[in-house]
C-alpha positions as a Markdown table, in Angstrom:
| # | Residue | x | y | z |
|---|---|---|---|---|
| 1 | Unk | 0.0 | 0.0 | 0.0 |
| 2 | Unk | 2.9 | 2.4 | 1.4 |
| 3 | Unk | 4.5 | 1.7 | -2.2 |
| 4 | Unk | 1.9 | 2.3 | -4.4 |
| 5 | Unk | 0.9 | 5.9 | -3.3 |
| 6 | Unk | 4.8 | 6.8 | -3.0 |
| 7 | Unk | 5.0 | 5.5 | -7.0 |
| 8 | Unk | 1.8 | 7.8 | -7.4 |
| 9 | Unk | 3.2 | 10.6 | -6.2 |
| 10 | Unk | 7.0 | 9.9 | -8.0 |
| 11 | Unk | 4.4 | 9.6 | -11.4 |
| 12 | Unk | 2.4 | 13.0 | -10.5 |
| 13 | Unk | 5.5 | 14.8 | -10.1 |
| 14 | Unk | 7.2 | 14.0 | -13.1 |
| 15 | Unk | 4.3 | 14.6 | -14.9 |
| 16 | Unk | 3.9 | 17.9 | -14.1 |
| 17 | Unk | 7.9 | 18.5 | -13.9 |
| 18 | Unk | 7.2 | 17.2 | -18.0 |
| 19 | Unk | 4.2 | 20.1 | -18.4 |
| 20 | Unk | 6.9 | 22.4 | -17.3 |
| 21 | Unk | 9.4 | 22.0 | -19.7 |
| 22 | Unk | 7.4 | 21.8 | -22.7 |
| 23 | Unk | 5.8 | 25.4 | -21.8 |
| 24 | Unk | 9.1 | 26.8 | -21.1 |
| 25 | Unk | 10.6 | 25.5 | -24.4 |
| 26 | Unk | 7.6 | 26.8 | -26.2 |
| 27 | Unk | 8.0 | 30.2 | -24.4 |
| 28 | Unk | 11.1 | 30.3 | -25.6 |
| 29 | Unk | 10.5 | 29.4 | -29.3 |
| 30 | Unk | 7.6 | 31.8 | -29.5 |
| 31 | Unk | 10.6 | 35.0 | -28.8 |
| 32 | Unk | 12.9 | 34.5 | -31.6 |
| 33 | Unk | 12.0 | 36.3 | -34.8 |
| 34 | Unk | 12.0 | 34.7 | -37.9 |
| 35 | Unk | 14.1 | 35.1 | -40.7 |
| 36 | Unk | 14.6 | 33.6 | -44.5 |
| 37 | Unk | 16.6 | 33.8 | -47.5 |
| 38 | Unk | 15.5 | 35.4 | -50.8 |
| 39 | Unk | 16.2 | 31.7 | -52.2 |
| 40 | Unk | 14.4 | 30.0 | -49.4 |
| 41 | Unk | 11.3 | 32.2 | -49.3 |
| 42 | Unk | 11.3 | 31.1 | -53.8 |
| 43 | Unk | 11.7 | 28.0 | -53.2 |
| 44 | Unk | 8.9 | 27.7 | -50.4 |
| 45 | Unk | 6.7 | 29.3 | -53.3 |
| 46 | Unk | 6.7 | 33.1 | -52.7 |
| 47 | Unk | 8.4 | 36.0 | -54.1 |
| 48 | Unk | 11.3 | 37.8 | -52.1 |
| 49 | Unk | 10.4 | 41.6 | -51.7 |
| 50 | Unk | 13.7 | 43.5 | -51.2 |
| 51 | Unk | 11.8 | 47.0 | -50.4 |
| 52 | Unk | 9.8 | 45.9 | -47.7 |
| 53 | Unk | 12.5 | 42.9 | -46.1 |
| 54 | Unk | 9.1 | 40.9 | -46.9 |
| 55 | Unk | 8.5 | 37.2 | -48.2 |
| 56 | Unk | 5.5 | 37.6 | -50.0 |
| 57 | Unk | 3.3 | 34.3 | -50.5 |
| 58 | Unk | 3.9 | 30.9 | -50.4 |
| 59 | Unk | 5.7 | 29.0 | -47.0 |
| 60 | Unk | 7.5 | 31.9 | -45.5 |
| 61 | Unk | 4.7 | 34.8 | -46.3 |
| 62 | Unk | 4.9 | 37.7 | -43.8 |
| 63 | Unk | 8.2 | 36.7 | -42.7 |
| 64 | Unk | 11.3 | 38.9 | -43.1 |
| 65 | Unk | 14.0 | 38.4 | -45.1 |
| 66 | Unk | 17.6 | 38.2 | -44.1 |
């Protein structure tokens, strides 16, 4: 009996110790700006806009260009 609730709680805790460190890492991924190449944001199907830093359609639209 004594080991079953002490493997319950060693479960619990490493599952929320797990919920932890996915919302940190997806904190973290969510900071970073994105950036593309002019031949990345063609071959992902959009046109490279030099004026604006822009990739215009296709994979990479919105995104800025490096």
């Amino acid at each position: 009996m004594r080991i079953r609730r002490i493997l319950a709680a060693v479960i619990a805790t490493a599952a929320l110790a797990g919920l932890g460190l996915t919302s940190a890492a997806s904190a973290t991924a969510q900071g970073a700006p994105s950036y593309v190449t002019p031949s990345q944001c063609k071959q992902g199907g959009g046109t490279a806009d030099l004026k604006d830093n822009l990739c215009k359609g296709g994979t990479y639209n919105g995104e800025k260009i490096d």
